[in-house]
N, C-alpha and C positions, 0 to 999 in steps of 0.2 A: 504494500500500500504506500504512494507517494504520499507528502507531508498536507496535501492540500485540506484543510480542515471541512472542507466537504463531502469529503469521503467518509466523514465521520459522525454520524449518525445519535445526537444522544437520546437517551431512553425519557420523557415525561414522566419524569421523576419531580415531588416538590423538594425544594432546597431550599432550607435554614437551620436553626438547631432546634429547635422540634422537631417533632414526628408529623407534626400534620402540617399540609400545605394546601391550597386550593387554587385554582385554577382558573381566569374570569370565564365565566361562561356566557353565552349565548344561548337566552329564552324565549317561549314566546309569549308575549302579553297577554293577558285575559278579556276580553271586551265583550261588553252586551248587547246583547242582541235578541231581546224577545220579541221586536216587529220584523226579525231577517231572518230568512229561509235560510240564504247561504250568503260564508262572508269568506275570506281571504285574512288568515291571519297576520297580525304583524309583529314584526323584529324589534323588541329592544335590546339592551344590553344595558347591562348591568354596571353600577358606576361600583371602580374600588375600595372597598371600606379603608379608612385609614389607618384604624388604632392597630397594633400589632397584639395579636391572641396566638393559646396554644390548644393534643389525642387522644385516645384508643380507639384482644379479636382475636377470627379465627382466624380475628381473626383472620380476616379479609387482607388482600395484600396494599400497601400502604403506597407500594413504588406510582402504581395506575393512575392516572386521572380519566374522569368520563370524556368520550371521545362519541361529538355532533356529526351533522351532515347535513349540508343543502341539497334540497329536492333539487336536481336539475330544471325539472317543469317549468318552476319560476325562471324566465329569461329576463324579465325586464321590473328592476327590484323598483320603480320609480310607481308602475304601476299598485305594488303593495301599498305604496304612503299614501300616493292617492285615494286606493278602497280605505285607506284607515282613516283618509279623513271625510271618507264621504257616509262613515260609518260615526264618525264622532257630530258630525251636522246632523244625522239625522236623529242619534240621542239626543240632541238639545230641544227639540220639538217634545221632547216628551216631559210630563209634568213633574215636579219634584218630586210628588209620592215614591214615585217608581224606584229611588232610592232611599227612600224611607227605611229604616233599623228595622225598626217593629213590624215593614211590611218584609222583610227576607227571611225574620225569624220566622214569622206566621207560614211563608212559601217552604223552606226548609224543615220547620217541624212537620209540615203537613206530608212532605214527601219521607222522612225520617218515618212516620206512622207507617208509611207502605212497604218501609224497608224492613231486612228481618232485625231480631231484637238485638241479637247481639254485633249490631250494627255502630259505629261511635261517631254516627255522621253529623249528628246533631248536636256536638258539643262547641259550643262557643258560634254560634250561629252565623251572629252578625260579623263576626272575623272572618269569615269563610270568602268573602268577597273580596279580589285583588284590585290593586289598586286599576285607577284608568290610565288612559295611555296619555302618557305622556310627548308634545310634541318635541321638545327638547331631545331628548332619547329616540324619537325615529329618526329626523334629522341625523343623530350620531350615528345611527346602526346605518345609514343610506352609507357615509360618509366610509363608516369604517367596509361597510360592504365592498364598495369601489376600491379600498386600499387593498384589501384583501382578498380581490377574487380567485387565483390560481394558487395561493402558497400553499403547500402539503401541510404544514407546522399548525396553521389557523385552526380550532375546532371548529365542528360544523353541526349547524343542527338540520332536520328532516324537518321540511314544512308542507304540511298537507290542508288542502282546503276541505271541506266537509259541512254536511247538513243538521245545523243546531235546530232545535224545538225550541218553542219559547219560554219553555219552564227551567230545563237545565243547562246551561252552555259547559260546556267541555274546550278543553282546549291539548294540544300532544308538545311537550316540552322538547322530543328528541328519543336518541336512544343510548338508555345509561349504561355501560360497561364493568362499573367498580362501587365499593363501598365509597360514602358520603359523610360527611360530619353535619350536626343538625343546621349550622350555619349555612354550609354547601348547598345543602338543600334546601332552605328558607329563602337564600335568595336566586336559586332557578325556579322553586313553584311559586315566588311571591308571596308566600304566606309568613304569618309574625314569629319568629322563633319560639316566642312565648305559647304560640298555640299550637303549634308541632310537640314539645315537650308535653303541654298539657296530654297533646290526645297520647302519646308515649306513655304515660304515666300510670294515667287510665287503663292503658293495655296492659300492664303490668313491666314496663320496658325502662332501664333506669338509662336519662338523658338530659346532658347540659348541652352547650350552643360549641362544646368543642370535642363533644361525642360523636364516633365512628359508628353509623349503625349501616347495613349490610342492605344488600339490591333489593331483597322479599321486603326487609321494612320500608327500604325508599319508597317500593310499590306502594304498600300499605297503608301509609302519609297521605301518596298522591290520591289514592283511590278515596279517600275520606274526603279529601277538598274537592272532588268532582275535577280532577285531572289524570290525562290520560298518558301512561308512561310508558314506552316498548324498550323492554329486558332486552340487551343483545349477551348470549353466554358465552363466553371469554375463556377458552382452552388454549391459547397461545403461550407456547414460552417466552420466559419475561427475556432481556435484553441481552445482546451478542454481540462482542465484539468478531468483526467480519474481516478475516486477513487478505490481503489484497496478493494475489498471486498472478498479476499479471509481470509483473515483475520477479521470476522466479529464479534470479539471478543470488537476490538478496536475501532470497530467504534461507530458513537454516533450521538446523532442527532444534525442537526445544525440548521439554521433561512434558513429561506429561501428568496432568493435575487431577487429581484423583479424589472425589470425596467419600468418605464412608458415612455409612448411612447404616438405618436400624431403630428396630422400634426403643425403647428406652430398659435397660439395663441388659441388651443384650450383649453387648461386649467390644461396643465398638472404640470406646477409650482404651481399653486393657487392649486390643490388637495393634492398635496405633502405638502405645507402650511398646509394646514389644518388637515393634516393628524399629523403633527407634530408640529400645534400649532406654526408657526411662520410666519414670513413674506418679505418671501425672493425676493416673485415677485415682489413687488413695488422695491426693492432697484437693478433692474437688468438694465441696460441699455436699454430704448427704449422697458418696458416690454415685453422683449425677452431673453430666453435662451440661451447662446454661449458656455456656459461650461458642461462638464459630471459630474454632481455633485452625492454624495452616501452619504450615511445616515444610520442611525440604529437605527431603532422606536422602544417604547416598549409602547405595549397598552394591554388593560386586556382584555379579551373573555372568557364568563362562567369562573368567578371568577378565572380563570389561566393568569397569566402575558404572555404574548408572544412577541417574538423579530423577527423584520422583517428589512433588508436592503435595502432600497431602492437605485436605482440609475436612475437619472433624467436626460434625452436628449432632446438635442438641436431641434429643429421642421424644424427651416430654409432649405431649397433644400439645402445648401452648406455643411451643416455638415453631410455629410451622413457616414462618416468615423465614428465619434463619433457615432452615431449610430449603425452600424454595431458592434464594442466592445459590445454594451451593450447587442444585441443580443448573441454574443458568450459568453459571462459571467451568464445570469442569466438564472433562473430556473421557473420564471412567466413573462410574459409581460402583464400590464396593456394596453391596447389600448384606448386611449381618443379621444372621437369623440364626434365636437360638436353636439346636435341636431338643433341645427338652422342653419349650414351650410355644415352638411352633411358630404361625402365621400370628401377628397380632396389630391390632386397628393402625398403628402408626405405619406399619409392614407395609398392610392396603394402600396408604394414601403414595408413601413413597412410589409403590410398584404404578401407579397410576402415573404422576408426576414423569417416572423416569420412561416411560411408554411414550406420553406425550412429548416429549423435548429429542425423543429419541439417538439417548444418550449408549453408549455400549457398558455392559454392565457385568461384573462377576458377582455371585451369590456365594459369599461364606458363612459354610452353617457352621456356627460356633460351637463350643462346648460338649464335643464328640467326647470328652473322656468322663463324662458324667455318666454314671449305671442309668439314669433314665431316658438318654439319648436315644433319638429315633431317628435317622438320616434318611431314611424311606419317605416316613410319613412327613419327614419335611418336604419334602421334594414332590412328595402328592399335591402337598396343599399350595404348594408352588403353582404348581402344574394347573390346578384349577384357575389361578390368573393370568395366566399364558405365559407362565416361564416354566420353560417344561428341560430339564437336564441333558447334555449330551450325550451320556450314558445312554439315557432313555427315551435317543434317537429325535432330538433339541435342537438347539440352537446355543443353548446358557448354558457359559461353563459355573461348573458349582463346584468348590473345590470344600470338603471337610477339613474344619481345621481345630485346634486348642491355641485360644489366643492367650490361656494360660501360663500353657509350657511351651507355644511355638509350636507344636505338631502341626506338619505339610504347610509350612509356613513360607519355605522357599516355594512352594508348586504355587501358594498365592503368588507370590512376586513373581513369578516367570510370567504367571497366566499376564500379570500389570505389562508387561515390555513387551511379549508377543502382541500384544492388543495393541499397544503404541505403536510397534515397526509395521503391524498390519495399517494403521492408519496414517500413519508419517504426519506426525505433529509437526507445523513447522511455525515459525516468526521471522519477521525480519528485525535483527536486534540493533540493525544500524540506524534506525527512523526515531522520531520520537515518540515516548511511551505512550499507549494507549490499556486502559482494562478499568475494573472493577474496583468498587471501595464495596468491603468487604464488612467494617464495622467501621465505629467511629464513636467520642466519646470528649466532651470536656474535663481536661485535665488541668486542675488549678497552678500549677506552674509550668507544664508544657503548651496551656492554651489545647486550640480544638487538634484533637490527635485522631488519626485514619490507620486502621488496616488497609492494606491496598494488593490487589492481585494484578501483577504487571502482566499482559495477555498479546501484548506487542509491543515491539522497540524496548528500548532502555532510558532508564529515569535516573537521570544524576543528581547529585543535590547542588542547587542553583536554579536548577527548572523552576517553568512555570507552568502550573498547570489549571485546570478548570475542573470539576466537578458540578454535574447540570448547571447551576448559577453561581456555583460558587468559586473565588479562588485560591488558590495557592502558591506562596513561593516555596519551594523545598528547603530548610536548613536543616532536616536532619533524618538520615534514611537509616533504620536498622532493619537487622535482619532476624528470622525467627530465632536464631540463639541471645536476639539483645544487645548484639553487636554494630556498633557504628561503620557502614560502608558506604563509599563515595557513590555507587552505581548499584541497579539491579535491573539485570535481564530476563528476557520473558519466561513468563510460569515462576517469577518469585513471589513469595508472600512477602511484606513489608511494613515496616510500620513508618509514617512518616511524620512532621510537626511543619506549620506554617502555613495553615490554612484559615483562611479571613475568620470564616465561621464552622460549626460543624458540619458536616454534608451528608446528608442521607446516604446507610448502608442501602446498597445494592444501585449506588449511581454509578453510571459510566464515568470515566475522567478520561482526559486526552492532554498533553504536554503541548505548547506551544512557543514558538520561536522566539517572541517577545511579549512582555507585559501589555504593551499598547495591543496587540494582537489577543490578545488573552481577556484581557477586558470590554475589546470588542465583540469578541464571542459571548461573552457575561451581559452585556445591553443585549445585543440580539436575541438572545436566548430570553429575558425579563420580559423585552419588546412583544415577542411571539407566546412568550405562555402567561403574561402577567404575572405570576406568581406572588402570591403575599403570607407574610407568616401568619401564622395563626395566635388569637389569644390565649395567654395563661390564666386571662381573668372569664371568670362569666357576667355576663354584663347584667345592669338595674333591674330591668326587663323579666330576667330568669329570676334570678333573686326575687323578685318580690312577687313572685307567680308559687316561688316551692314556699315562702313564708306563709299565704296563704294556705296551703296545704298542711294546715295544724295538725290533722290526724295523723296524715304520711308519716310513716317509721322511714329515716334513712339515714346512711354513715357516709358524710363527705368527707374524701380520700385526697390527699396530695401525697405522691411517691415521685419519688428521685431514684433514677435506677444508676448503672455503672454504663450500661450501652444501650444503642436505641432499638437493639435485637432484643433487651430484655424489657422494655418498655412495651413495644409491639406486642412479646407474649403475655406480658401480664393483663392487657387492657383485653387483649382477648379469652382471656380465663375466667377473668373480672366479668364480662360481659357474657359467658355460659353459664355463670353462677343465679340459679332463679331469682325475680326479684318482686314476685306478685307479692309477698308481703313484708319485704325488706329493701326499700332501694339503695345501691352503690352509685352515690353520685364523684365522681372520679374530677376535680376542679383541675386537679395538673397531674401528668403525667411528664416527664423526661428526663433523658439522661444528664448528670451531673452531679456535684457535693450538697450535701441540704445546708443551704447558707439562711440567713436572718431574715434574707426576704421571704424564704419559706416558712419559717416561722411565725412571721407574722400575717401573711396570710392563712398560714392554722389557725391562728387567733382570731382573727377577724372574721373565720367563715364556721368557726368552730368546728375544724375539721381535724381528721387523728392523720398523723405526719410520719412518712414510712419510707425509710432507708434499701432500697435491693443491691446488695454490692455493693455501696457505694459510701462514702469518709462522712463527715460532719464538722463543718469546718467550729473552729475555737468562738466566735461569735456567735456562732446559732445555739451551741450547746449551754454559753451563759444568758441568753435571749429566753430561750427555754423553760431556764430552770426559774428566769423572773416571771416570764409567762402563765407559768405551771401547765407546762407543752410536753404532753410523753413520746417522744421519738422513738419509734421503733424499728429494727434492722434486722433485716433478714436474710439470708444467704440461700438459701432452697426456696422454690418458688409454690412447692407445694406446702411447707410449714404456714406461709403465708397466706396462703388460700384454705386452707385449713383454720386457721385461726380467726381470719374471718368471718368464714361460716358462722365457727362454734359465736363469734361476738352478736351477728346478725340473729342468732337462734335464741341466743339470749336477752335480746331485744322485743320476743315475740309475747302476749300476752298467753299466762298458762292455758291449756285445754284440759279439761276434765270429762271424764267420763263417767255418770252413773252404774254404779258394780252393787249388786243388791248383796246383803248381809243377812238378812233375814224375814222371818214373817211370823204373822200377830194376829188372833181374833180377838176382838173386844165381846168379854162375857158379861161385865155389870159396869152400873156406871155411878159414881159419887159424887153427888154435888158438895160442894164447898163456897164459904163466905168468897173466896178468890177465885174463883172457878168452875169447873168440873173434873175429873180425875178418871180417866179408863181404866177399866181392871181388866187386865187383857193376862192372855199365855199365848207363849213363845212355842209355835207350831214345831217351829224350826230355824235353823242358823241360829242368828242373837240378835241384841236389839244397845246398842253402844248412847251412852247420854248425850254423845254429839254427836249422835247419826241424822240423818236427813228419815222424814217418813212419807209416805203415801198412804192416805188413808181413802179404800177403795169402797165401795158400798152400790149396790146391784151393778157390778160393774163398770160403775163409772167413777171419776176424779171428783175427791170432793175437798179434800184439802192435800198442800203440800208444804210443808214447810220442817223446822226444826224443834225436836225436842226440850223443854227445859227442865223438865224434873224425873226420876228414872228413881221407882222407889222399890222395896219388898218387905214388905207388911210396911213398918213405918222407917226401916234403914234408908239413907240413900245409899245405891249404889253406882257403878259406872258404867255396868253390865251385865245381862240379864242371857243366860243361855236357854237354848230350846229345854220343852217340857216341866217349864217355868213359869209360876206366875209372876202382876206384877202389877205397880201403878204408873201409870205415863200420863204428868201431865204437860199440856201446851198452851200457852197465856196467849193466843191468837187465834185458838178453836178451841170451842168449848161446844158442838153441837156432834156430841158422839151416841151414838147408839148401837144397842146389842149387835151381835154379828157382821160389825163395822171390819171389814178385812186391813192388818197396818201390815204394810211393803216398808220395810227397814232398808236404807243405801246409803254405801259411802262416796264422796267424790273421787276418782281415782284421776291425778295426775297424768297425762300423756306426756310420751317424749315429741318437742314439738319438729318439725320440719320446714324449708322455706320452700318446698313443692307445693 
């Protein structure tokens, strides 16, 4: 590939140090039209918010932005403004009523009555209506139309014309591709933040205006405000770097990069140990992987030294982000599978993933030296997702291994290099770098620090380079041993320092010849995707929408994690966790130190403040302790989610259940100056002085309530067992008679759940 930076393709990725990013979009207006059969929608666009805000999933992938499209039909955009304004003269004829509060609510509940019940179309009524069109805004959209007719980069939306009734108007925004934050989507349907959270809430869906919620709910939103959205489903592998071999002069061979994979505690740490002779598992937290760790092994094979990069993921259900990177960067996937527990849910999603990207791939069944080991029945349940062993007439080599003791450990690695020379990796290491960031992370004295996987050329330190908007000067390149080196050539893993801001894991970067060159790439790129950060605050608006909601139980959350790989899985862990009777409202999410600003925004939103990997700087900790702010830190991401549960479950109001203890006939009956007094025997069970009773008579209820006096002859006592007399009286029923049936129960606690 020659240096021309147009060769160089980067991924619509958002870039800042958050995790969340948004993208200006292109909507269509809403306009009324109850005297018009048929109307021609029109384009506005959406002005920039200014303030700067901040994420969370499954977890949905974060790199994506939704991706429009112009109906070609429309040829002459001059023609839209005009129908818009010959649609805006003709609502003016009409009388005020027609937008009257009281007359939308009365139209909308009336159609709410026809819809089914568990319908939430009718909440907050008179919000449901978007604004009108504004003439200012079509003007810009004519404006930006003309400037932007041919470029690939511009998002595009689909605009269809269509036949409104005069009761409901509908309008079609596009077609969405990726998860949304509530903001995102507030200002493509037009509707108030405040009232999307609301109807969220109500669903049982915990959401502020910097919350990631997933395609189904975007549907679900729009379907409620009477907008119509077309799901486009999205099975493409995410972003590649594309070597340019028409020039195959320069190219050369490289290592080939290799990620192992594997559902979680199958043994993909301990093989990578062993493969490089170290011992990273035991020193992980909770013997589990959270991080995207890369490596650059050198081992001999038939007397030739060979270099291989390994990069090691996380297993847990929640990091499926990290995941996903490792599938768009390398060139082999190792798949570890145990043999003594088989196929399991993370196995699936992998095996899917690596189909799709169609990657080449070796299957190691681990843990062959375990008495329960099954190599067969692994290779069955293989075989049912269409990786069927070469033994047994395949395709997938699957090699048994003990990544314990190293058994057929070399037959792994050979299998790695024949796979390589069968494919000839190649780079050209003379150009400038071009690959992947890999992770990334604010470090309080390094400033924003990147993993980087170089995938083309070579990256010296003095370069410049770019990351989607962001940039960098290089001052400091090490390598996976921690060592400071002037250069690294392609298929190195790398850590670098001197980047303006932090940049989203899984952006493309590319090195450029100069500064001035490098910063014009950084406007162009701002120019074409808008790009703005998102807020760390939730705005007046949200706040005083959830203060109203006095009953709502919920725990607001600000977490500081160590990487944006671990922010990503927690917000989507966070967000599988039920919340119909506890909500997680998440105010900040991102990588970095918990400093005093964090603090005081616990204070201020009275929210509990949570460390994942990551320091606490000497300020916050005395901030804190005046606050009276409990910081808590966590190292495993499942203690955390655990512990939350159990806080949320303990938040719950108790359930009881009626458990009967015994039964009573009433034989005679004693008046008293205070009362009346049953003289009753104990059928059966007992009958407790703080029991609950029912007293039944032909069948039916006639009182229920609590005991106050439990007597035998004239003792009190505190319990009366079967075939027992006794006196029971109740200072709130006094109308008992002979053969009155008493049902004795106690309340019995349940253990509660947030299902």
């Amino acid at each position: 590939m020659n240096n021309n930076r147009n060769n160089f393709v980067y991924h619509n990725n958002r870039q800042s140090d958050s995790i969340l990013e948004l993208t200006k979009p292109y909507i269509i207006t809403k306009i009324e039209t109850k005297s018009i059969s048929k109307i021609d929608q029109a384009v506005s666009e959406i002005s920039k918010p200014g303030s700067p805000k901040n994420y969370i999933n499954n977890t949905p992938k974060l790199e994506d932005k939704p991706v429009y499209k112009i109906d070609k039909k429309i040829k002459n955009k001059s023609d839209v403004l005009s129908e818009g304004k010959k649609i805006k003269n003709k609502s003016k004829k009409k009388s005020q009523s027609k937008f009257d509060l009281h007359d939308e609510d009365d139209e909308n509940y009336n159609t709410f009555q026809k819809d089914d019940i568990n319908s939430t179309s009718h909440l907050a009524l008179s919000l449901m209506r978007p604004p009108r069109v504004n003439n200012n805004l079509l003007n810009s959209t004519q404006n930006s139309l003309k400037s932007k007719k041919t470029t690939n980069k511009v998002q595009k939306i689909k605009i269809d014309t269509k036949e409104t009734s005069s009761v409901a108007t509908e309008y079609q925004f596009g077609v969405l591709r990726d998860s949304l934050t509530v903001q995102e989507l507030s200002n493509i349907l037009q509707v108030a933040e405040a009232e999307i959270i609301k109807f969220l809430f109500l669903k049982g869906i915990c959401a502020t205006i910097n919350q990631v919620v997933d395609i189904e709910t975007s549907k679900l939103v729009a379907q409620n405000f009477n907008i119509n959205v077309t799901i486009e489903s999205k099975n493409q592998p995410g972003p590649q770097i594309k070597i340019d071999k028409t020039n195959e002069i320069k190219l050369e061979k490289r290592p080939p990069v290799v990620t192992i994979m594997g559902h979680i505690d199958h043994g993909k740490t301990t093989l990578l140990d062993k493969i490089r002779n170290t011992n990273t598992a035991d020193k992980e937290a909770g013997g589990i992987t959270q991080l995207m760790s890369s490596y650059s092994v050198e081992f001999k094979y038939k007397e030739q030294i060979h270099q291989v990069s390994f990069i090691d993921t996380p297993g847990h259900e929640a990091f499926i982000g990290m995941r996903s990177r490792g599938i768009n960067v390398t060139d082999i996937v190792i798949l570890v599978v145990d043999a003594t527990d088989g196929i399991q849910t993370q196995t699936v999603e992998l095996i899917d993933l690596i189909k799709r990207a169609q990657i080449p791939i070796i299957v190691a069944i681990n843990k062959i030296d375990k008495q329960n080991a099954n190599i067969d029945r692994t290779k069955e349940q293989l075989s049912k997702y269409g990786l069927i062993a070469e033994d047994w007439g395949g395709n997938i080599p699957m090699v048994p291994i003990s990544a314990l003791s190293g058994q057929n450990l070399d037959q792994l690695l050979e299998m790695i290099i024949l796979i390589s020379e069968l494919e000839n990796f190649q780079a050209n290491p003379h150009r400038n770098a071009q690959g992947t960031v890999l992770e990334a992370y604010l470090n309080r004295t390094k400033g924003p620090v990147a993993t980087l996987l170089i995938q083309n050329g070579s990256l010296k330190v003095g370069d410049v380079l770019v990351a989607g908007n962001i940039l960098a000067k290089v001052r400091v390149i090490l390598n996976d041993k921690g060592q400071k080196i002037q250069k690294a050539t392609p298929s190195s893993p790398v850590e670098i320092w001197g980047f303006s801001k932090v940049p989203n894991s899984g952006n493309l970067f590319e090195v450029y010849n100069t500064e001035q060159e490098a910063k014009a790439v950084v406007n162009e790129y701002n120019k074409n995707n808008d790009i703005y950060k998102q807020p760390a605050f939730i705005s007046s608006s949200t706040v005083n929408l959830f203060n109203k909601m006095n009953n709502a139980k919920q725990i607001n959350l600000i977490i500081k994690t160590d990487v944006q790989g671990s922010a990503e899985a927690l917000l989507k862990a966070l967000q599988e966790i039920p919340q119909t009777k506890v909500q997680i409202m998440v105010l900040l999410i991102t990588p970095g130190e918990i400093t005093e600003t964090d603090v005081e925004l616990a204070s201020t939103t009275k929210s509990k403040l949570i460390g994942f990997n990551t320091l606490i700087t000497t300020g916050a900790k005395t901030l804190a302790n005046q606050e009276d702010i409990v910081i808590k830190q966590y190292k495993i991401i499942y203690e955390l989610l655990e512990e939350l549960k159990s806080e949320m479950i303990n938040m719950l109001d108790p359930i009881y259940i009626e458990e009967e203890i015994g039964e009573a006939i009433v034989r005679t009956i004693f008046p008293l100056t205070k009362g009346v007094v049953a003289g009753c025997f104990v059928q059966k069970g007992r009958l407790n002085k703080n029991c609950l009773i029912e007293v039944i008579r032909d069948k039916e209820s006639v009182y229920k309530g609590e005991i106050n006096s439990l007597r035998k002859v004239k003792e009190s006592v505190i319990e009366i067992n079967a075939e027992s007399e006794c006196g029971l009286f109740v200072e709130s029923f006094d109308k008992w008679r002979e053969n009155d049936t008493i049902i004795a129960y106690e309340l019995v606690q349940q253990i509660n759940t947030l299902e």
